[in-house]
ROBA-200740 format. One record per residue (C-alpha): residue in one letter; residue number from 1; x, y, z. Coordinates in steps of 0.5 Angstrom, whole numbers, plus 2048, in hexadecimal, padded with zeros to 3 digits. Last residue first. Example, Ala and Ser with C-alpha at 12.3 -4.5 7.8 and 13.67 -1.06 7.14 Angstrom:
<atoms>
(s 2 (81B 7FE 80E))
(a 1 (819 7F7 810))
</atoms>
This chain:
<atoms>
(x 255 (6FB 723 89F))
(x 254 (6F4 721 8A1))
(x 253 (6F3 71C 8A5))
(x 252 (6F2 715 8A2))
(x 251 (6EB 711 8A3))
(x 250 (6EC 70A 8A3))
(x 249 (6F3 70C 8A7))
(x 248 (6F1 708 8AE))
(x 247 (6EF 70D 8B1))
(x 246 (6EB 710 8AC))
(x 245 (6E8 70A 8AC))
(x 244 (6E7 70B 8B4))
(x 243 (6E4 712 8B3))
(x 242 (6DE 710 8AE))
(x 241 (6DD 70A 8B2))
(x 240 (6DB 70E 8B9))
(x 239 (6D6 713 8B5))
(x 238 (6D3 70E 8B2))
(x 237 (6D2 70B 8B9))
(x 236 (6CF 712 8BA))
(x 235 (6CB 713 8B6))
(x 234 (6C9 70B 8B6))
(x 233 (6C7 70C 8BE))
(x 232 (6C3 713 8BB))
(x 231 (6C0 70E 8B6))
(x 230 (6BE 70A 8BC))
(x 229 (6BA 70D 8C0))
(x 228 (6BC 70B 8C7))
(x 227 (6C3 70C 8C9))
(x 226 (6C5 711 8C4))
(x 225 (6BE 715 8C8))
(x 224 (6C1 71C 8CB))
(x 223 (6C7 71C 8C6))
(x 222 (6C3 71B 8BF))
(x 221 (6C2 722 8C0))
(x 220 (6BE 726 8BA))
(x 219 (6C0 72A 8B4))
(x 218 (6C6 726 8B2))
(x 217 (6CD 726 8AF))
(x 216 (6D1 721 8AC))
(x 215 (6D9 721 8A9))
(x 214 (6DC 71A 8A9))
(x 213 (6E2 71B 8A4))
(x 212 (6E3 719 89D))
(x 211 (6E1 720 89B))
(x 210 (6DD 724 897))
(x 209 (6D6 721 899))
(x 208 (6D5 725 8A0))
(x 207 (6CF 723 8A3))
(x 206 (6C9 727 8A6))
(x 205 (6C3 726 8AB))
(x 204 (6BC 729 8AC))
(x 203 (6BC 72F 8A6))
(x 202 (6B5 732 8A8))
(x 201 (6B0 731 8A3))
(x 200 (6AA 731 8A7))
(x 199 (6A9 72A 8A7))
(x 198 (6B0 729 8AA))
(x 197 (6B6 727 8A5))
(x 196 (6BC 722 8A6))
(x 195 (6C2 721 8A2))
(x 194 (6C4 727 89F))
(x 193 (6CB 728 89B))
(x 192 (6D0 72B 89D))
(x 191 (6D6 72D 898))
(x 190 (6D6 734 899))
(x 189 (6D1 736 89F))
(x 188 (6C9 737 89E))
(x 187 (6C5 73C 89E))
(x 186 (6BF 73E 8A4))
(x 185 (6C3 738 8A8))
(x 184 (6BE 739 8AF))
(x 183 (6BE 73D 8B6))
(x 182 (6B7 73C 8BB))
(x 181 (6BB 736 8BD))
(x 180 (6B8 730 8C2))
(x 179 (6B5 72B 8BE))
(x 178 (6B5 723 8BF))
(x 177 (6B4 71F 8B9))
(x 176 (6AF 71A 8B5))
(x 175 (6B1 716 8AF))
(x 174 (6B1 715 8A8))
(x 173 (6B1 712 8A2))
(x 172 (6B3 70B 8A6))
(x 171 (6BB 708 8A6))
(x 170 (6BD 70B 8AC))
(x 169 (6C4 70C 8AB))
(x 168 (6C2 70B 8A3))
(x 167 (6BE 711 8A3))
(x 166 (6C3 714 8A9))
(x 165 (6C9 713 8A4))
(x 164 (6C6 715 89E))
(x 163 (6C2 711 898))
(x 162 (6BB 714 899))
(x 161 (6BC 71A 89C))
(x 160 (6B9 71A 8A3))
(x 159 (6B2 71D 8A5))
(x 158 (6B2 721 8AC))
(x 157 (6AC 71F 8B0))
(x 156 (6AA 724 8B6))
(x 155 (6AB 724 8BD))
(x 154 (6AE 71E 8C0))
(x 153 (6AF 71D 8C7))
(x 152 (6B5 71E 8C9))
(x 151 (6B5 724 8CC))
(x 150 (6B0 724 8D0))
(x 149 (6B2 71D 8D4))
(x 148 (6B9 721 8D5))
(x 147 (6B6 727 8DA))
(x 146 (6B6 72D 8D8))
(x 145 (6B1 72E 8D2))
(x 144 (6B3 732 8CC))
(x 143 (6AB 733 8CA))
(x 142 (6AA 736 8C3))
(x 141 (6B1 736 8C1))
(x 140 (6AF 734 8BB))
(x 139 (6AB 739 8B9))
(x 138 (6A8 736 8B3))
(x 137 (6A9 73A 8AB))
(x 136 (6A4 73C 8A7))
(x 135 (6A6 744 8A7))
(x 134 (6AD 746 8AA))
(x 133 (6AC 749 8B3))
(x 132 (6AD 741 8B4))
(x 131 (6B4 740 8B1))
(x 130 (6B6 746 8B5))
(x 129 (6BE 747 8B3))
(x 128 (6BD 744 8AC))
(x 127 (6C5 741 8AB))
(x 126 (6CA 742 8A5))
(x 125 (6CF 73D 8A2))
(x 124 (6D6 73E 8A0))
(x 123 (6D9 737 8A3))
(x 122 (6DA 73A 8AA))
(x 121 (6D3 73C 8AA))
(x 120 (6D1 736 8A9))
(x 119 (6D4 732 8AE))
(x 118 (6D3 737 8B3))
(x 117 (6CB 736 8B2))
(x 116 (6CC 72E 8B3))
(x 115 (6D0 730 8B8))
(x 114 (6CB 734 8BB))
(x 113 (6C6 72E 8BA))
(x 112 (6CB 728 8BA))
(x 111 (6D1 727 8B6))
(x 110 (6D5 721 8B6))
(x 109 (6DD 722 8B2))
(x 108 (6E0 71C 8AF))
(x 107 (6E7 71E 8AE))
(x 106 (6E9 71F 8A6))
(x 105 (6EF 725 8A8))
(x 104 (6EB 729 8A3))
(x 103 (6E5 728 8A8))
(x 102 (6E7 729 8AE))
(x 101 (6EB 730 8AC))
(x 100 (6E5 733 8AB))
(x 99 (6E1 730 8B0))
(x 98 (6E8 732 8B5))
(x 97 (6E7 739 8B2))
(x 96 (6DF 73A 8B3))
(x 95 (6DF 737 8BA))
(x 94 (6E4 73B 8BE))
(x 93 (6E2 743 8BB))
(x 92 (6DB 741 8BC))
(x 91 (6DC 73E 8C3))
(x 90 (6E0 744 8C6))
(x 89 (6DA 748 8C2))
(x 88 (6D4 745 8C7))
(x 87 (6CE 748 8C5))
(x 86 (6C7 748 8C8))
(x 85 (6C2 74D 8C4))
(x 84 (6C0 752 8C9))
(x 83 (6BF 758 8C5))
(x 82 (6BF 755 8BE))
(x 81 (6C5 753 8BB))
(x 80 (6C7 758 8B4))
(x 79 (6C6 756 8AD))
(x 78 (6CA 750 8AB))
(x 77 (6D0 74F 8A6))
(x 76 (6D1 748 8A8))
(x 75 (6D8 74A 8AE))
(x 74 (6D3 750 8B0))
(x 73 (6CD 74D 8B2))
(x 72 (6D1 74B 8B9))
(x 71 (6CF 743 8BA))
(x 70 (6CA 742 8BE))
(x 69 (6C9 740 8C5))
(x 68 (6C5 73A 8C8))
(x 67 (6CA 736 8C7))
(x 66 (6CB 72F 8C3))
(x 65 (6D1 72B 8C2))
(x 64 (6D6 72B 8BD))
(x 63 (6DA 724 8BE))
(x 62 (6E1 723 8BA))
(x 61 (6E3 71D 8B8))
(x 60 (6EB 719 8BA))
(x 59 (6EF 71F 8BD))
(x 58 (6F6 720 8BD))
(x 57 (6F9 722 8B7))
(x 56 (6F2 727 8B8))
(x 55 (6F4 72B 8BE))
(x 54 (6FB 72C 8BB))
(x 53 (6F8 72E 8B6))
(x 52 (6F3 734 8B8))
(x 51 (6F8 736 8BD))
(x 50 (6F9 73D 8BA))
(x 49 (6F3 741 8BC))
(x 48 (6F0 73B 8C0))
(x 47 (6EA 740 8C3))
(x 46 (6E8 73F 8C9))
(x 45 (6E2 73A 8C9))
(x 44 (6E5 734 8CD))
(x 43 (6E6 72E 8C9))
(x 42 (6E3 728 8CE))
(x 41 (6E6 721 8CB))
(x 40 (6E2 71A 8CA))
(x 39 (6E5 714 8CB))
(x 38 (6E1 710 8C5))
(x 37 (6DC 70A 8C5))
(x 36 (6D8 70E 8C0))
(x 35 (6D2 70B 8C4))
(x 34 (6D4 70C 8CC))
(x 33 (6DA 711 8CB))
(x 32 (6D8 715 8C6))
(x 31 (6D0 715 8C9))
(x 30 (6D4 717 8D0))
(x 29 (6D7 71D 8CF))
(x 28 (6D0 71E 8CA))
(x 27 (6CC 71E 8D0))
(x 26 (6D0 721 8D5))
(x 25 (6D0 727 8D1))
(x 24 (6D5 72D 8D0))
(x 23 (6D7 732 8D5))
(x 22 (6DD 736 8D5))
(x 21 (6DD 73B 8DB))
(x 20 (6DC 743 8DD))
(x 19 (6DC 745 8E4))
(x 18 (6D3 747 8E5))
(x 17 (6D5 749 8EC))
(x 16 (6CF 744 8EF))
(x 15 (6D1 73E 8EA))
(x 14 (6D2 73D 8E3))
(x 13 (6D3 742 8DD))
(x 12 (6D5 73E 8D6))
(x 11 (6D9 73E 8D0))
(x 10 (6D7 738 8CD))
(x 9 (6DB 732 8CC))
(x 8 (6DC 72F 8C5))
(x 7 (6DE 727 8C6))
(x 6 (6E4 724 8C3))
(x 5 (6E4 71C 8C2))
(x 4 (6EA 717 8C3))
(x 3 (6E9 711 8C0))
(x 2 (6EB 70A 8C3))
(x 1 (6EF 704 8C1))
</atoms>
């Protein structure tokens, strides 16, 4: 049997007329299917007002995708955006409930990048807005190449808690990463812990503690490269095992 795993869109302007559409990557339609070996499901980013249950009785994981927008300042207590700044609040008021509920329901839930943010933000937690603008830290967007051999080349390392699932995932101290956000965790989410770290301080990936469930979020996109680094392929296989224990009550929904 296989899982069936829900993936956050975006909101998006497409074509000569700009008509709006729901977008999310082929590279992670088909990491969930090819090394999570789960049929993957397209959550338009609408808004889900009272549908939130209904969605996850039928959903297996959730998937949040990267974005080149942010999350609106307001839902962590943030200073105004800045002129400019992407945002997309038809996917914040989409995401944030359905993590919320995800997590108490116990359904394996992979956040990658603005989901990783989201992640965060849904459990409390706050962002820096401009990591390059604070003292010290890198500019981790430095480069946002196009095409897909850019941005699956590694960046800079991130090292691992010892003892956490990517530490034991890719069994070394630590490892090297892609970097494409200029966002990052500045406090962190109620019941988070960090997984990952960059040279700089940035927190690189996350995991929740207090829950039975599967619940992780990373800075960078293990996505592009599944299928030849293989710690994002076990990212993702963790990820497809996670979902099929709760399938097979190993990992009980909340009641």
């Amino acid at each position: 049997m296989k899982a069936l795993v829900g993936i956050s869109c975006c909101s998006k302007s497409f074509g000569p007329n700009g008509l709006p559409n729901h977008a999310a990557s082929d590279f992670c339609v088909r990491a969930v299917r090819d090394f999570a070996g789960a049929i993957p499901l397209l959550i338009p980013a609408a808004g889900l007002e009272d549908d939130v249950a209904y969605l996850l009785d039928r959903l297996d994981g959730l998937l949040l995708t990267g974005s080149r927008s942010h999350i609106a300042p307001r839902h962590y207590g943030g200073a105004a955006p800045a002129e400019g700044s992407p945002q997309d609040l038809a996917r914040d008021a989409t995401t944030l409930p359905l993590i919320r509920a995800a997590i108490a329901r116990r359904i394996p839930v992979l956040a990658i990048c603005r989901g990783m943010q989201e992640l965060n933000v849904a459990l409390g937690g706050t962002l820096f807005q401009n990591l390059p603008s604070l003292p010290g830290r890198l500019n981790h967007a430095a480069a946002q190449p196009e095409d897909a051999v850019g941005r699956i080349a590694p960046a800079h390392a991130v090292s691992l808690t010892r003892g956490g699932l990517l530490h034991r995932l890719a069994q070394a101290p630590d490892i090297e990463v892609n970097s494409l956000h200029h966002q990052g965790i500045d406090q962190i989410g109620r019941g988070l812990v960090v997984e990952a770290i960059a040279p700089d301080g940035t927190i690189e990936a996350v995991r929740a503690v207090n829950t039975p469930g599967f619940a992780v979020g990373v800075q960078w996109h293990p996505e592009f490269d599944a299928g030849s680094n293989p710690v994002s392929g076990a990212l993702f296989g963790a990820f497809g095992q996670a979902m099929l224990r709760r399938h097979a009550g190993e990992i009980l929904a909340a009641d």
